[in-house]
C-alpha positions in Angstrom: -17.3 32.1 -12.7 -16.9 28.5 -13.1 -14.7 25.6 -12.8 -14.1 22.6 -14.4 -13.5 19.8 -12.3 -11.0 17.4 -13.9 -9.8 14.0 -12.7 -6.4 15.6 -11.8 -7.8 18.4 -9.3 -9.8 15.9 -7.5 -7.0 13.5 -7.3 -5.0 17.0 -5.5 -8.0 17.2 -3.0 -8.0 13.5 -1.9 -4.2 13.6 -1.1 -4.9 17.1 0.8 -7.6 15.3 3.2 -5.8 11.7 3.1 -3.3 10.7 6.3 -3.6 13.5 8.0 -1.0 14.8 6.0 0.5 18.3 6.2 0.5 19.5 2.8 -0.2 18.1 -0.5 2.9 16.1 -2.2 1.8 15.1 -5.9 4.8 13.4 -7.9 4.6 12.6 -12.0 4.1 8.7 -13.2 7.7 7.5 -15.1 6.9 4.9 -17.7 9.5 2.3 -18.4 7.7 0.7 -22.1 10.5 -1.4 -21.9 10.1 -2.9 -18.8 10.5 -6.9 -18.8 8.7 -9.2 -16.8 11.3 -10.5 -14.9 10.0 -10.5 -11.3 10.1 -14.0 -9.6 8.5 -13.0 -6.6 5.2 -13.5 -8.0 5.8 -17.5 -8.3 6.4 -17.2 -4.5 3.3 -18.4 -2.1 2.1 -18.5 1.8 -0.8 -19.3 3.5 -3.3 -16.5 5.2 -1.6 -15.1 7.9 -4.4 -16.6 10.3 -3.7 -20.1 9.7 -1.1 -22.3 11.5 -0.1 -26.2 11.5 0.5 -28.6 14.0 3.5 -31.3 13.8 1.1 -33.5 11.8 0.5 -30.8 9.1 -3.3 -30.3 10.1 -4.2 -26.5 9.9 -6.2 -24.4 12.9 -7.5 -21.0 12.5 -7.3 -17.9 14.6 -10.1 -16.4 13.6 -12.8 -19.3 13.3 -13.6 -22.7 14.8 -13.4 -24.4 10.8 -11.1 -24.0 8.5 -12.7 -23.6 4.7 -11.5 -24.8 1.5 -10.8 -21.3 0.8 -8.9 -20.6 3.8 -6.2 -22.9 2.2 -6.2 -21.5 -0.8 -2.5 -20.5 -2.0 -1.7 -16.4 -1.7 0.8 -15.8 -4.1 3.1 -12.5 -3.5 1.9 -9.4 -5.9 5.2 -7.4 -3.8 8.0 -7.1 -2.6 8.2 -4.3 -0.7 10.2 -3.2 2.4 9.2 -0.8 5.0 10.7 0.7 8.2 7.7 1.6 9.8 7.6 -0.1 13.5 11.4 -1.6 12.9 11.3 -3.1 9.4 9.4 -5.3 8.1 8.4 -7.0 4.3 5.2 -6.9 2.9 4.3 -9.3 -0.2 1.0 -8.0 -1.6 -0.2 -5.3 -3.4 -3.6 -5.0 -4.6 -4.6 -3.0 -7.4 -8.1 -1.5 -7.5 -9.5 0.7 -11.0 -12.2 3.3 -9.5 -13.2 5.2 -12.4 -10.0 6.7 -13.6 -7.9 6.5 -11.1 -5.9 3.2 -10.5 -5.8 2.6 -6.8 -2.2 0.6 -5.2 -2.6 -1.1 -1.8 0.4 -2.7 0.0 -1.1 -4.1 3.3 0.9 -7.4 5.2 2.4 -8.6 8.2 -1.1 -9.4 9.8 -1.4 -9.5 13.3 2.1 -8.4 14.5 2.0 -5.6 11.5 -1.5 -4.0 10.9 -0.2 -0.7 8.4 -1.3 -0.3 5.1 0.0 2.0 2.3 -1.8 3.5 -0.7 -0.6 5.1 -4.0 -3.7 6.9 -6.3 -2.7 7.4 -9.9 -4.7 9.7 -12.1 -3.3 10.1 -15.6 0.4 11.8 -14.9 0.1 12.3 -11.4 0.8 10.3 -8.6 0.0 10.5 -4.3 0.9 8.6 -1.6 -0.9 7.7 1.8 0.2 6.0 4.6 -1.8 4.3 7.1 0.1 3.6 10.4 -1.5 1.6 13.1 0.8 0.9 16.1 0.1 -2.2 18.9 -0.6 1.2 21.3 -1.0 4.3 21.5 1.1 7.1 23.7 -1.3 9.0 25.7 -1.8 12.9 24.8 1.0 12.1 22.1 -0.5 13.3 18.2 1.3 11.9 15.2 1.2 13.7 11.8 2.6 12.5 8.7 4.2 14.9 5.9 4.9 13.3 2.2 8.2 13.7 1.2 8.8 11.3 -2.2 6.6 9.2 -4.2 8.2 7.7 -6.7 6.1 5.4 -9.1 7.9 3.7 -12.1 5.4 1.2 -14.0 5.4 -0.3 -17.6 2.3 1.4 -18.6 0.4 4.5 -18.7 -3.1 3.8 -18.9 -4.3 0.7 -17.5 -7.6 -1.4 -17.2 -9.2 -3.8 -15.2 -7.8 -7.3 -16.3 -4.0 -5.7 -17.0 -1.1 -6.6 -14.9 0.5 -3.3 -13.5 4.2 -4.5 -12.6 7.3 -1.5 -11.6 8.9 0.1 -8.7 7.9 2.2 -5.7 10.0 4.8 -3.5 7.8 6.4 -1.0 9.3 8.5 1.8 7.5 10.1 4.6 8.0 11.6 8.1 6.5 10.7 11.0 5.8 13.7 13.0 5.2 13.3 16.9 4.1 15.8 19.3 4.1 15.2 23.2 1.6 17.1 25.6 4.5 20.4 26.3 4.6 20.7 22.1 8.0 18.7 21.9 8.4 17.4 18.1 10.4 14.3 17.0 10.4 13.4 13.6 11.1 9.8 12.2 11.9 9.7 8.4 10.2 6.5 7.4 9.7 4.3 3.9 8.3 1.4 1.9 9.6 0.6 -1.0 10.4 -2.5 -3.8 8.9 -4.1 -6.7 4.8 -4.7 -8.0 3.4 -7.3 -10.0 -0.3 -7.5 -9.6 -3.7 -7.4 -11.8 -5.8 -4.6 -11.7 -9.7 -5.6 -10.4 -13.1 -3.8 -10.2 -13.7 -2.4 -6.8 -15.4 -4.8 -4.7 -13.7 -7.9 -6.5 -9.9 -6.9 -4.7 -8.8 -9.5 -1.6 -8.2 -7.8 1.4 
């Protein structure tokens, strides 16, 4: 008997692995061709999160005893996305990685009081979401699960390649599920969502 292994049925058995979810949520890509570049965000700008200023504007660094050149180097916002996740917060970038086939979304901000990152996989038609939730601690003996609930993905093209600038809207829900040591469940409907405007790159060439 044999198989053929499309792009589609590997995209199923990454989300069935990924975020320790609890079953496998694909959605379908909508395409709005008419979509208009319209998003202001994007002329929108901040410094890495790592840097501060004193009162006569010179910069330090919390991570390294110099600051570069490059360390100053303007960030302009590829987002703007809200999430609940740990009390609400915004998160401004999205970077958009082409592996193969598949285009690759990551929202990650909020560095260090927010250290969660998101991820949306599109192959052709299809569409899954991960989340990746990193708290400031952990609860001893407690296990969190997450479960896939919505994952809505509206951009202004179907096929993309490296070089293009993927720009539309994104609805993911998800629960949070949380089990204590005596099997006691609470579940915490969480989301990101908002609006994308970002070029795709070649793995290995996407900021972090």
């Amino acid at each position: 008997m044999h198989f053929k292994v499309t792009s589609l049925s590997v995209l199923i058995v990454l989300c069935s692995f990924i975020g320790k979810a609890q079953r496998v949520f694909t959605s379908r890509l909508t395409v709005d061709a008419a979509m208009r570049d319209t998003f202001t965000f994007q002329k929108q700008w901040a410094y890495n999160w790592y840097l501060s200023t004193d009162e006569d504007g010179m910069f330090s660094s919390g991570i390294s005893d110099k600051v570069l050149p490059a360390d100053t180097v303007h960030q302009y916002f590829t987002a703007a996305m809200q999430t609940n996740v740990q009390g609400g917060y915004a998160l401004r970038y999205c970077n958009a990685v082409m592996r193969s086939d598949t285009l690759v979304l990551n929202f990650a901000d909020g560095l260090p009081a927010y250290a969660s990152s998101f991820s949306a996989y599109m192959v052709e038609d299809s569409v899954c979401f991960e989340p990746h939730i990193a708290y400031p601690s952990a609860t001893p003996g407690r296990k969190r699960t997450y479960r896939v609930d919505k994952a809505l993905l509206t951009l202004n093209r179907r096929k993309y390649l490296p070089g293009d600038v993927v720009m539309g809207y994104a609805d993911f829900v998800f629960a949070e599920i949380e089990t204590s040591p005596d099997d006691e469940v609470q579940e915490t409907i969480l989301y990101l969502r908002g609006y994308i405007r970002t070029k795709i790159k070649l793995p290995g060439r996407a900021k972090k």
